[in-house]
C-alpha positions in Angstrom: 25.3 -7.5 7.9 24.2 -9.0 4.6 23.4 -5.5 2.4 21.8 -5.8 -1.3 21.7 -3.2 -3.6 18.9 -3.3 -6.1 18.3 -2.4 -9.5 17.1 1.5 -8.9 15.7 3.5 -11.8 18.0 7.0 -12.2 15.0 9.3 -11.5 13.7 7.1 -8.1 13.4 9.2 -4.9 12.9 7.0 -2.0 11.8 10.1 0.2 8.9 11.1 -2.8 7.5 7.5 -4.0 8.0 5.1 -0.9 6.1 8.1 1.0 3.1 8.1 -1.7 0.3 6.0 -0.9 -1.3 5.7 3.0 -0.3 2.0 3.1 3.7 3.3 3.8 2.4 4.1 7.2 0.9 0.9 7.7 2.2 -2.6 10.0 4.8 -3.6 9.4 5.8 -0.9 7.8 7.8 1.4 9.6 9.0 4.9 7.8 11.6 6.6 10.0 11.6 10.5 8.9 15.1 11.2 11.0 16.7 8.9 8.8 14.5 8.3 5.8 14.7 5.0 6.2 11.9 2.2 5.4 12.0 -0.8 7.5 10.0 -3.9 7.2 10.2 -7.6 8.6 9.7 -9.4 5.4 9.4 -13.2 5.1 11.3 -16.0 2.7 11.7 -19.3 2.2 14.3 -19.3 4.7 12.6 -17.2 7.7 11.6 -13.8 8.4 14.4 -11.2 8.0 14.4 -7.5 9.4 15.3 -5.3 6.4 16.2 -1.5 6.4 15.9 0.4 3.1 17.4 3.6 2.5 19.2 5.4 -0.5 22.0 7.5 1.7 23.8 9.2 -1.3 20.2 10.7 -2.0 17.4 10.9 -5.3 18.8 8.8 -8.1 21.0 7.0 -6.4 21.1 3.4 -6.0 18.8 2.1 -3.0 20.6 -0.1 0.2 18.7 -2.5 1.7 20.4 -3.8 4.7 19.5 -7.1 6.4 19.6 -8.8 9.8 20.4 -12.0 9.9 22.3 -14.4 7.6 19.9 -15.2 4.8 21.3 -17.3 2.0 21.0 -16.6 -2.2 17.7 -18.0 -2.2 16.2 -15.2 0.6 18.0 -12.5 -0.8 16.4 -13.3 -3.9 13.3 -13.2 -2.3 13.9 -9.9 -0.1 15.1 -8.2 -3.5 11.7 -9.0 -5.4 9.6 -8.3 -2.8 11.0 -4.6 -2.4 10.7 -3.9 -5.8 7.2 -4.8 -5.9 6.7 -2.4 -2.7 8.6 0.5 -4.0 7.8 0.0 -7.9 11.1 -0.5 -8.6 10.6 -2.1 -12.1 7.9 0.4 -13.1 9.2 1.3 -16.8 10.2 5.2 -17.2 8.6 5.3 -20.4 5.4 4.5 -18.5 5.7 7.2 -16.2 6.9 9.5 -18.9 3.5 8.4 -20.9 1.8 9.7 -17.3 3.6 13.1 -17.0 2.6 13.1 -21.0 -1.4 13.1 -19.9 -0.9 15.2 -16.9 1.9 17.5 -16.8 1.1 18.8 -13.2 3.0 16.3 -12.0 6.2 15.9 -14.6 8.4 18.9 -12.5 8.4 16.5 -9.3 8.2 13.4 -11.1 5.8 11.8 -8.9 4.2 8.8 -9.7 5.1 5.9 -8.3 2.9 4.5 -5.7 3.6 2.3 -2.3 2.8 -1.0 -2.0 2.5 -4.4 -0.1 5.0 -7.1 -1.3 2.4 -9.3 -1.7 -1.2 -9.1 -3.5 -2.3 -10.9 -0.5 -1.1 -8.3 1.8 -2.8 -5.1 -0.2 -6.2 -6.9 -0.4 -6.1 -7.2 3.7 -5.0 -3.9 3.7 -8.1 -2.8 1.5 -10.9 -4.7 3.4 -9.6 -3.4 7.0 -9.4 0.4 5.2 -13.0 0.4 3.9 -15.8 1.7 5.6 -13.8 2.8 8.5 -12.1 5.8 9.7 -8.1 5.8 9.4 -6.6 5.3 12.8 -8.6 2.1 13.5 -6.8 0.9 10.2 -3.6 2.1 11.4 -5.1 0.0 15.0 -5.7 -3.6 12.8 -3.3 -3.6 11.1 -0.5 -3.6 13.9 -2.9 -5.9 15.8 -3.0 -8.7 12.8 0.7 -8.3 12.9 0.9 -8.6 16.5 -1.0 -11.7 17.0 -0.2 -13.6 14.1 2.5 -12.4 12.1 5.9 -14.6 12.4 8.9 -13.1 14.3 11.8 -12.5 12.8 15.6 -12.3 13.7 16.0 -8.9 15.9 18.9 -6.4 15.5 21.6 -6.9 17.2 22.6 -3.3 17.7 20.5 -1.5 15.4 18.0 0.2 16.8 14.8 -0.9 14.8 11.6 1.4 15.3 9.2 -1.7 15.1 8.4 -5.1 16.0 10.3 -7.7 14.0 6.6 -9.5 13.5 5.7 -9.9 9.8 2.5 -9.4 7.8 0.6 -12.7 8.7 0.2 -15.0 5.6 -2.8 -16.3 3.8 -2.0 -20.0 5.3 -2.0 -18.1 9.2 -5.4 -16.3 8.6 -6.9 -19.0 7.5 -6.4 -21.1 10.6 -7.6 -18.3 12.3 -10.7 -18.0 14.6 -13.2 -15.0 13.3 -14.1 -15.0 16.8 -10.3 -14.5 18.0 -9.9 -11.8 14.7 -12.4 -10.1 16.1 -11.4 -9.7 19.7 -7.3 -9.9 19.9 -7.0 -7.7 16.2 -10.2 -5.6 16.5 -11.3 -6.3 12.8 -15.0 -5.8 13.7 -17.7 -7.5 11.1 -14.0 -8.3 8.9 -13.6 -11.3 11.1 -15.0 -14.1 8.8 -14.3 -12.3 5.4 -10.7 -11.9 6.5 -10.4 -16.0 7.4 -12.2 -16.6 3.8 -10.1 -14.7 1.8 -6.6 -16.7 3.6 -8.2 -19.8 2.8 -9.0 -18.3 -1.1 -5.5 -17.5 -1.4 -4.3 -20.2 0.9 -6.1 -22.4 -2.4 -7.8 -24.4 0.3 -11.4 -23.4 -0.4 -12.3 -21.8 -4.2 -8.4 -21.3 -4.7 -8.1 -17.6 -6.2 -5.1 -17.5 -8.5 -3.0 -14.7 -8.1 0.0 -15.0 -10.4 -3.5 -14.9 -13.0 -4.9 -11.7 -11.7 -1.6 -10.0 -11.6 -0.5 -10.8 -15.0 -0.7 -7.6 -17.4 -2.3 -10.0 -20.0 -5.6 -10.7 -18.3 -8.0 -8.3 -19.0 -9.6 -5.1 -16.4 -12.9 -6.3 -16.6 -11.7 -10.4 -15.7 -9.4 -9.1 -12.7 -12.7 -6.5 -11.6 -14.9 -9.9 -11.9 -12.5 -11.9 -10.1 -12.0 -9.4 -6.9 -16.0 -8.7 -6.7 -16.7 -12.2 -6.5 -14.4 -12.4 -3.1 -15.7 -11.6 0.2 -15.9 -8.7 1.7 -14.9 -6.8 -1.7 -17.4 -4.9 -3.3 -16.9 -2.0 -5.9 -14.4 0.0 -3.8 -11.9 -2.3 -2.6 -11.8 -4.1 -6.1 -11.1 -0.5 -8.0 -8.9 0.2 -4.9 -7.1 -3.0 -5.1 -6.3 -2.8 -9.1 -4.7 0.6 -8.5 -1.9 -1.1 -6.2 -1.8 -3.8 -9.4 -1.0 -0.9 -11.6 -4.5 -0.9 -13.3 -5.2 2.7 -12.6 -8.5 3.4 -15.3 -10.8 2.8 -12.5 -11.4 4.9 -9.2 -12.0 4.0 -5.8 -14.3 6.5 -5.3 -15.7 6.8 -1.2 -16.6 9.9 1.2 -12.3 10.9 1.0 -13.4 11.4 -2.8 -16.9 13.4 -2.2 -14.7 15.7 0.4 -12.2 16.2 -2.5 -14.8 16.9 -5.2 -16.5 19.5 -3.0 -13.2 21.4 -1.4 -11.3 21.3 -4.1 -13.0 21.2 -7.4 -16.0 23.0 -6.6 -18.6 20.3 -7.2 -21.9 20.3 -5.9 -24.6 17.8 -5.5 -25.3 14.3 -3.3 -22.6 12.6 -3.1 -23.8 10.1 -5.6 -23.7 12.4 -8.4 -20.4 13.9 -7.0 -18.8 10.3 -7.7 -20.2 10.2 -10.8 -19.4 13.3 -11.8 -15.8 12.9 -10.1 -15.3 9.4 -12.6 -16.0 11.6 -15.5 -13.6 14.5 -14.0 -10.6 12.1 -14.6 -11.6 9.8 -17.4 -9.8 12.0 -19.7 -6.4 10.5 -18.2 -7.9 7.3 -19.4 -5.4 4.1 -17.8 -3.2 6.9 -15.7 -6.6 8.0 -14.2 -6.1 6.7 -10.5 -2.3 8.2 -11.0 -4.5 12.2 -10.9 -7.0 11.5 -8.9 -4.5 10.2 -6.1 -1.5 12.8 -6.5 -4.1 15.6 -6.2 -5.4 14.0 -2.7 -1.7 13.7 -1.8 -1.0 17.3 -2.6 -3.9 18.3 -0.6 -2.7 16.3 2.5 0.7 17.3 2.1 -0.5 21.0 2.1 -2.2 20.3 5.4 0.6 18.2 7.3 4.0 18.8 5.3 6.2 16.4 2.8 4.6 12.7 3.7 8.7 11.4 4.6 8.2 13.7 7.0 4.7 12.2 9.4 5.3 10.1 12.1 2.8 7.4 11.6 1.1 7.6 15.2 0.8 11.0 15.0 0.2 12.7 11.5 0.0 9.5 10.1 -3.0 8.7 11.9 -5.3 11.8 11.1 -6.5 11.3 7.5 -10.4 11.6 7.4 -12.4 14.2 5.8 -13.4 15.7 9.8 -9.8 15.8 10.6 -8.8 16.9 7.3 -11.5 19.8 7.1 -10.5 21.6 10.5 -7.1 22.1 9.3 -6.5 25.6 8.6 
């Protein structure tokens, strides 16, 4: 079996920042807390490929990735980049140390480093079928789109893989979907048209977005926050929500998770709007590490409710984070 080892930064802890953002617990994403071990069908130029991630000689070591199959230079290529975009493998220290510079709270574990998809395309699905809906029927759409219309890939041949070898479907696949079938066979709800609009966006078949232009550091906040409102089915939330996994983090994603937070665990009081506004003030101090604070002290809290996040089984804890759920824990 074909195993690559990737360029891993000395202070990386797989355990701490693959297990960092909800999106780790997402299809097909597969986190295995007995082994600490992320696996995820990802696809390449020369078919979809089974891979296993883990970093067995522990924090600061350099990360495995183990692959089924025979994939030639070109995939392996391909399998290596797309990682390192999930797991922020390229993310500077100096960056991070400029973070734990702003807020030291979070220097001692050296968290900072937030999950990802491997693709753009991939985290803006994930954001529309995360808004304005409660957690487990993400968790629910997610492994349906993957399910009906991601690609299989090669199985194991005597590993024992926790997951479907299916793949995250591409822009080209939804885009040739039916919003009719969307809505039925991967339960997307009122998604089911904005979700065929945005493959075809990406797809460049219909008002081609370009996304090598959005994720390039150069182009400005505000152009990338134009560029995302301007798509279907993303309004103020997704596109502040969908910068964060870009690495823009000055702006917030504020929703109801947010007015929870301001009310438990900073004391604030008011309607919600005012709570958001008051809760974008709260952290503009941390200026373009802003999302970085805001998140880690959700994580905290969630962590202090369920345990270490490498440690949730994602049909069980993973599937129990809304403010109802979150509020009855004692």
């Amino acid at each position: 079996m074909p195993t690559l080892r990737p360029h891993t930064p000395a202070d990386y802890d797989l355990r701490r920042d693959c297990c960092s953002y909800g999106y780790f617990l997402l299809a097909p994403n597969s986190w295995d807390p007995r082994t600490c071990t992320l696996w995820r069908p990802l696809r390449t130029s020369e078919g979809v490929f089974l891979t296993h991630t883990a970093q067995p000689r522990g924090p600061g070591t350099t990360l495995r990735i183990g692959i089924t199959g025979r994939p030639g230079a070109a995939a392996r290529r391909e399998i290596a980049a797309q990682i390192t975009r999930m797991l922020r493998l390229d993310e500077p220290h100096e960056t991070l140390r400029a973070f734990h510079t702003l807020d030291p709270r979070w220097a001692p574990s050296g968290r900072g480093r937030l999950f990802r998809s491997p693709t753009l395309f991939e985290d803006v699905i994930k954001t529309v079928t995360s808004c304005n809906v409660t957690w487990p029927s993400t968790v629910t759409m997610n492994r349906r789109l993957c399910d009906v219309l991601g690609r299989p890939g090669q199985p194991p041949a005597r590993l024992k893989a926790p997951l479907s070898v299916r793949d995250f479907p591409t822009a080209s696949a939804l885009s040739r979907a039916r919003p009719a079938s969307l809505r039925a066979r991967c339960r997307v709800g009122y998604r089911d048209a904005r979700i065929v609009e945005l493959g075809k966006r990406f797809a460049r078949l219909k008002g081609g977005i370009d996304a090598a232009w959005l994720e390039n550091p150069s182009t400005p906040d505000d152009a990338v926050f134009d560029a995302l409102i301007d798509l279907p089915g993303i309004g103020p939330y997704a596109a502040a929500n969908i910068m964060q996994l870009m690495g823009r983090y000055r702006r917030l994603p504020l929703d109801t998770e947010s007015v929870r937070h301001g009310r438990s665990i900073l004391n604030m009081r008011g309607t919600p709007a005012a709570i958001m506004k008051r809760m974008a003030a709260h952290y503009a101090p941390f200026g373009e590490h802003a999302f970085r604070s805001y998140w880690l002290e959700l994580w905290d809290f969630y962590e202090s409710k369920h345990g270490p996040a490498w440690t949730w089984e994602r049909d069980t804890t993973g599937r129990m984070f809304t403010a109802a759920l979150l509020n009855k824990q004692p």
